[in-house]
N, C-alpha and C positions, 0 to 999 in steps of 0.2 A: 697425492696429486689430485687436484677437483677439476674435471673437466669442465665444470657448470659455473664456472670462473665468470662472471659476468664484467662486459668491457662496455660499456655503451657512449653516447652522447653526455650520459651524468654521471658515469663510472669510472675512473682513470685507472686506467692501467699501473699498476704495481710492478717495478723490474726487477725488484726481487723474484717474483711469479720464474724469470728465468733460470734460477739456480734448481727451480726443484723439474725442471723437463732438459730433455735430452735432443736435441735437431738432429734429422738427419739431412742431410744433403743429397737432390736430386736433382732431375732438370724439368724446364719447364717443355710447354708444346716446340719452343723457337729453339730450345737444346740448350737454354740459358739456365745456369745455378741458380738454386730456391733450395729452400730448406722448409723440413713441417717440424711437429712434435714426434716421436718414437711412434704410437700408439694410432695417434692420428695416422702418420704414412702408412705403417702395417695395415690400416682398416680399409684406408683409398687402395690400397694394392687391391682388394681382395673385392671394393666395390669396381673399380678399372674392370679385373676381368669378369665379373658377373655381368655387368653391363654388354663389353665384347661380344658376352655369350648370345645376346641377346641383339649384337645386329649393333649396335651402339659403340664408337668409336670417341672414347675423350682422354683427356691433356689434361695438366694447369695449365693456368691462366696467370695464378697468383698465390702467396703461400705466406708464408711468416716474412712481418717489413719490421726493421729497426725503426725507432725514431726517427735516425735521420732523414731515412727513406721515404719514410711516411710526409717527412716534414716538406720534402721535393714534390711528393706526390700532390699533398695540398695547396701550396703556392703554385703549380703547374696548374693547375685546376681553377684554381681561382682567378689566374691570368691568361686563361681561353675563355672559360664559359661563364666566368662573375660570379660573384662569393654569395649571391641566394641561389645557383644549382651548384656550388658546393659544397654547400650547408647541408641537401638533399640528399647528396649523392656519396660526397667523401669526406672520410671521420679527418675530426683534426690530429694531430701528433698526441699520444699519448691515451687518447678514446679510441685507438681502433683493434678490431678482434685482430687485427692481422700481425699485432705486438705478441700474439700468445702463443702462437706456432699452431692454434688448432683449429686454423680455418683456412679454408681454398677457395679458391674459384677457379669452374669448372669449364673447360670448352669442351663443344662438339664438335667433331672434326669431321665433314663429309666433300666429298672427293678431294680431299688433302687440304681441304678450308677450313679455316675455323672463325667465327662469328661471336662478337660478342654480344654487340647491341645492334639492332632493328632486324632480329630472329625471321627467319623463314619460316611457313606454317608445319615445316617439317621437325625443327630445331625447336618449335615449343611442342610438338608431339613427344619428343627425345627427353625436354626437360620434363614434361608431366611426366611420362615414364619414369624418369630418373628420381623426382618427386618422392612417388609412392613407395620406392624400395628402397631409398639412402637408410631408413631409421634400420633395415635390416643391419646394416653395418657402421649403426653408432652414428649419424647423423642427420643434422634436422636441415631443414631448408631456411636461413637465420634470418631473412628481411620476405613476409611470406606476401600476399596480395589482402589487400582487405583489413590490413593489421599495421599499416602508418603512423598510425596515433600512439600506437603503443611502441614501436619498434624507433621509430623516428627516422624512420628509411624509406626509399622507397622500392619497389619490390625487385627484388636482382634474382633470378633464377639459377644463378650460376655459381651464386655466394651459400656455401654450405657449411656446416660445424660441425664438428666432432665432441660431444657430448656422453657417449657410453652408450651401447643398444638399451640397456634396463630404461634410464631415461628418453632417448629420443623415443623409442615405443609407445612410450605415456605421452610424450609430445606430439607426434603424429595421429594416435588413437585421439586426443580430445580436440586436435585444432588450435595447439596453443603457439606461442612463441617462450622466448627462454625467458621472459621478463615476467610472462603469464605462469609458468610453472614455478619459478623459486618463490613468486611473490604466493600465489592461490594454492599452490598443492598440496591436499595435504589427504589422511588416511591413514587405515588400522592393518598391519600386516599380521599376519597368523604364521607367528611360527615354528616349527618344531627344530628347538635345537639340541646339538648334538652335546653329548660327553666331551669334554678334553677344553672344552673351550667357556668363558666367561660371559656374564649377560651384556658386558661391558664390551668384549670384542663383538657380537653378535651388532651389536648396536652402531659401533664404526665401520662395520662391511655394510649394514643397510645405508648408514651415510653416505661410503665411498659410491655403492651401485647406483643409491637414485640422488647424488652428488644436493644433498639438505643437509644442511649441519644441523639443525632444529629437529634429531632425532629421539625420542625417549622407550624406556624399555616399562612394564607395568606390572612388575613383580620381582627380584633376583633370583635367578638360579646358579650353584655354585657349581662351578667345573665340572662335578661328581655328576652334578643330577641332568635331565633331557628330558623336553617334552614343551609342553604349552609354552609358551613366550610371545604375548602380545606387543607389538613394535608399533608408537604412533609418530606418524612422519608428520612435518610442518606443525599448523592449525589444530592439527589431532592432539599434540601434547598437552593441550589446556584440560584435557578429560583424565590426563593419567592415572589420578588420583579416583576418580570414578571406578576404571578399569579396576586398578592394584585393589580397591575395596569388596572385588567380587571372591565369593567361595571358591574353593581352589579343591580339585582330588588329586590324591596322589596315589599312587603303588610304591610300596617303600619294600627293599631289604634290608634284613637287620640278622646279627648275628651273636649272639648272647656271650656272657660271661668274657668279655672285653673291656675295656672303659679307654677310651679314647683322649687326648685333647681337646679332639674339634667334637667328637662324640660322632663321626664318620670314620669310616676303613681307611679314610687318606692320611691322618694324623696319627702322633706318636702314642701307641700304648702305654699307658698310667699302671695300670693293673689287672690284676683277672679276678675272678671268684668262681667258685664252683657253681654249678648248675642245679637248684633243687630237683629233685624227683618225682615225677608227677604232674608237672604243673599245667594247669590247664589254659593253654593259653589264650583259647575263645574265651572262657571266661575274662581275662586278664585284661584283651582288648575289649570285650563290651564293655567295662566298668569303665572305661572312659569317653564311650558316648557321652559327655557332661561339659559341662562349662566351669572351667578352671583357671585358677593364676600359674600359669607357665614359666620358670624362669628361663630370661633370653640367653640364648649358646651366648657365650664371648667373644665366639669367631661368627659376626654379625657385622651390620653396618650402625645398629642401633648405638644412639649417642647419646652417654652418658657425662656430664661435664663440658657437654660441647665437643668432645674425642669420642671417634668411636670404637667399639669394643675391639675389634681384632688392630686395633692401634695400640689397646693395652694388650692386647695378648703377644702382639709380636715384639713388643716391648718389655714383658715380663714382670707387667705392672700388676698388680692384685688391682681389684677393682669390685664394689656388691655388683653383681649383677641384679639388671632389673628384671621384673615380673608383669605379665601383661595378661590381661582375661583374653582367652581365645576358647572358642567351642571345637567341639568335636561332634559334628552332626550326624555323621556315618562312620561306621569302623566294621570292615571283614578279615578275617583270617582266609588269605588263601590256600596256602601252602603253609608245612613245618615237615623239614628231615634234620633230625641228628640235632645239633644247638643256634639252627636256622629257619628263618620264616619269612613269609612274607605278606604283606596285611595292604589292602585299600583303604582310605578312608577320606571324608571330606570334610574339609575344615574353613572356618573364618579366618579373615585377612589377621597376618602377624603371628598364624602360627608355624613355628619352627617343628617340622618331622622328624628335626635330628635329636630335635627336648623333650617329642612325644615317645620317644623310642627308647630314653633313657629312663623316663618316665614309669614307662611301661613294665622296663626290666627292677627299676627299682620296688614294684608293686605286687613282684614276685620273689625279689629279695635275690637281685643277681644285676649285673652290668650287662650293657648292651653297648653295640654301635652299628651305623648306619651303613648298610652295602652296598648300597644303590637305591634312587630314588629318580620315579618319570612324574613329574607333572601332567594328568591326563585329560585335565578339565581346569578353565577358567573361566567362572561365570557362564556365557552360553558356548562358549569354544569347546569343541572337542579336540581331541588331539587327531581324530579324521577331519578338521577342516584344516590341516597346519601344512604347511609348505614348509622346504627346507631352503638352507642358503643356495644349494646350488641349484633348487627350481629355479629362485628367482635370476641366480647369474644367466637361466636358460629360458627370460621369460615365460616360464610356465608358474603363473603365481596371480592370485586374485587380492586388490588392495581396498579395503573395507569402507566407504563412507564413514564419518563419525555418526551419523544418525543411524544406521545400519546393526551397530556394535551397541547402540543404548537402552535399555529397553523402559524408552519413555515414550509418551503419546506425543507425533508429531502432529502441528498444525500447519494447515496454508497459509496465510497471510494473505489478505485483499490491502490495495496500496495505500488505506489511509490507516490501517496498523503497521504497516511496513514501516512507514513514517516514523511512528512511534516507536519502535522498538527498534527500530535502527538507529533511534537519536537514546537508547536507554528510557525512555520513558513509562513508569510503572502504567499497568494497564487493572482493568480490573480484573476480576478470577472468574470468568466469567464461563469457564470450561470445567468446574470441578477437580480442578488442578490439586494433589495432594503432599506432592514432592514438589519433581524438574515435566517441564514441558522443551519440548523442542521446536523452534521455530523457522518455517520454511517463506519462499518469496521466489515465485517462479522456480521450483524445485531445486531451490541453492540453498542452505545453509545457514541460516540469519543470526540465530543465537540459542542461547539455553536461558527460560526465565526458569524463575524459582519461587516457589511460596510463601505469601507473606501478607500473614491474615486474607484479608480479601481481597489481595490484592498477587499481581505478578511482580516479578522485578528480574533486573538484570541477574545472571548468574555468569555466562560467559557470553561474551560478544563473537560473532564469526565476521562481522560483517568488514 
């Protein structure tokens, strides 16, 4: 279900959209039937009495309109007040939020009256009020003051959306509308995830909460393993590949004299061998501080033929696997009991822990497999800056600028290189630029140029 469902003047409503919400049926202020979405009504109950609490008395007004309804409501409209203030004021059949069940309109009820238009100075004291605390319960104020041009409304105090708290939060914190968020939001979340779950499900709950389908994740971790997980939402995804390119540490366990499928504890046992005696396994690890050709696990995404590997594995395809240079820039032994250990180490983009570990046991002349494995570092992240899913369901969570997570030199921009580089045009290098620079313009986001001989050039565009 996307609450961030956008209906506007340019956006027509889909009625299919109806199959996947549930209405409930309730009454309005006059005791007349209306109906919302599940999720929406549950959040209006729970905004209704916080309000109460607070001296504040309100109703609907208005709730979920079929087409037909809607189609009554506009030809009524247009044959009182002329079709240039209802072009302003009310959506035509098929553009309006009121088709999606996730939006109301609110009255204030005082000495058993309720007001819609030409507000007393007490009923816009109630709506400011009401304003500042909707996002607590998941909604935004959907036609704001000052935001016309974008919204194509004019401003309704009373007209409100149910959106999700993670979102409305962000919407009320920057001043935006719904049009300004799915279009401009974008940002690096830090995440720490958990065991049991895929990089891939992590990825559709950040969607669901801050309702962006333009989610990407900047490295895989498989079920088994937890820890670092960088999430860039909207705008952000164009850098993933920056991100995914950073050194990664890990804490791995492993446990000898196993041999796996997958070459982790979760897969089917192959074989065992005995354990030499003696073995030193500090030594065993340092000897692969080095830069080597790694062969890739099979249970990978890595594509060979155009298919990728755990496609022929779960297929029961024989397939070579490939080999890929990756370093190994740090390795410690932490711990060893018994035909168990477990080692840090930090490594470049593409390498598999579960090949190092196999690797490892082979160098000693015994099998291993992988027990557990945290992600503790990516690039500058530590796994102390990482939030979990359920901070964020509890907004307690910090969402990263893309310039923030780069570590390139950013510059300001004065308006006649704005110009230019807002139209892609190469500039000259006139900053001692060696790589990527980053480029700003009234503290927004402009672009990423790139070097090229003496010159800049496009690399990504934000603008």
């Amino acid at each position: 279900m996307k609450y961030t469902t956008l209906v506007n003047k340019d956006n027509k409503f889909k009625e299919n959209f109806l199959n996947k919400i549930e209405l409930i049926e309730t009454k309005n202020i006059n005791n007349n039937p209306l109906q919302l979405e599940k999720e929406t009504y549950e959040n209006y109950i729970k905004l209704k009495k916080f309000l109460k609490e607070n001296n504040i008395e309100v109703g609907l007004t208005g709730a979920y309109r079929s087409i037909e309804y809607q189609t009554k409501v506009y030809e009524k409209s247009v044959e009182e007040n002329g079709i240039e203030y209802t072009k302003l004021h009310v959506a035509e059949p098929y553009y309006s939020e009121h088709h999606t069940g996730l939006c109301l309109d609110l009255g204030v009820i005082n000495n058993g009256i309720c007001n819609k238009k030409d507000l007393t100075k007490i009923e816009e004291e109630q709506f400011n009020f009401i304003h500042k605390n909707i996002h607590k319960f998941g909604f935004i104020l959907r036609y704001p003051k000052e935001k016309e041009s974008i919204t194509n409304y004019s401003y309704e105090p009373w007209h409100i959306r149910y959106v999700g708290v993670v979102t409305a939060t962000i919407i009320y914190n920057n001043n935006l509308t719904l049009e300004e968020y799915l279009k401009d939001f974008s940002g690096v979340l830090y995440i720490n995830k958990p065991i049991g779950i895929t990089s891939f499900d992590v990825v559709n709950e950040i969607s669901h909460l801050f309702g962006i389908k333009k989610v990407g994740h900047t490295g895989t971790l498989d079920p088994l393993a937890e820890g670092v997980m960088l999430v860039a939402i909207g705008k952000a995804t164009k850098i993933v590949e920056l991100l995914t390119a950073k050194d990664k540490e890990y804490i791995a366990g492993v446990k000898l004299g196993i041999k796996t499928d997958t070459y982790d504890i979760t897969g089917n046992v192959l074989d065992t061998k005995e354990i030499p005696n003696n073995i030193n396994l500090e030594e065993a690890l340092n000897s692969f501080k080095k830069t080597y050709l790694q062969e890739v696990t099979i249970y990978s995404a890595v594509k060979v033929n155009g298919k990728k590997l755990y496609d022929y594995a779960r297929n029961n395809i024989k397939v070579e696997l490939p080999k890929k240079e990756v370093t190994i820039k740090e390795i410690e032994l932490l711990n060893e009991k018994d035909n168990e250990f477990t080692f840090k180490t930090l490594v470049t983009k593409g390498c598999y822990i579960r090949s190092l570990t196999v690797d490892i046991a082979e160098s000693i002349n015994t099998y291993a497999t992988m027990t557990s494995l945290k992600r503790t570092k990516q690039g500058i992240v530590s796994i102390e800056d990482t939030y979990t899913i359920e901070d964020i369901r509890n907004n307690n969570y910090k969402i990263h600028k893309i310039e923030e997570v780069l570590e390139y030199p950013i510059i300001e921009l004065n308006d006649d290189l704005y110009l230019k580089v807002s139209n892609g045009v190469k500039i000259p290098n006139n900053y001692n630029i060696t790589d990527k620079v980053i480029f700003t313009y009234k503290n927004k986001l402009l672009g990423i140029y790139i070097k090229d001989n003496n010159y800049l050039k496009t690399w990504k565009n934000f603008n």
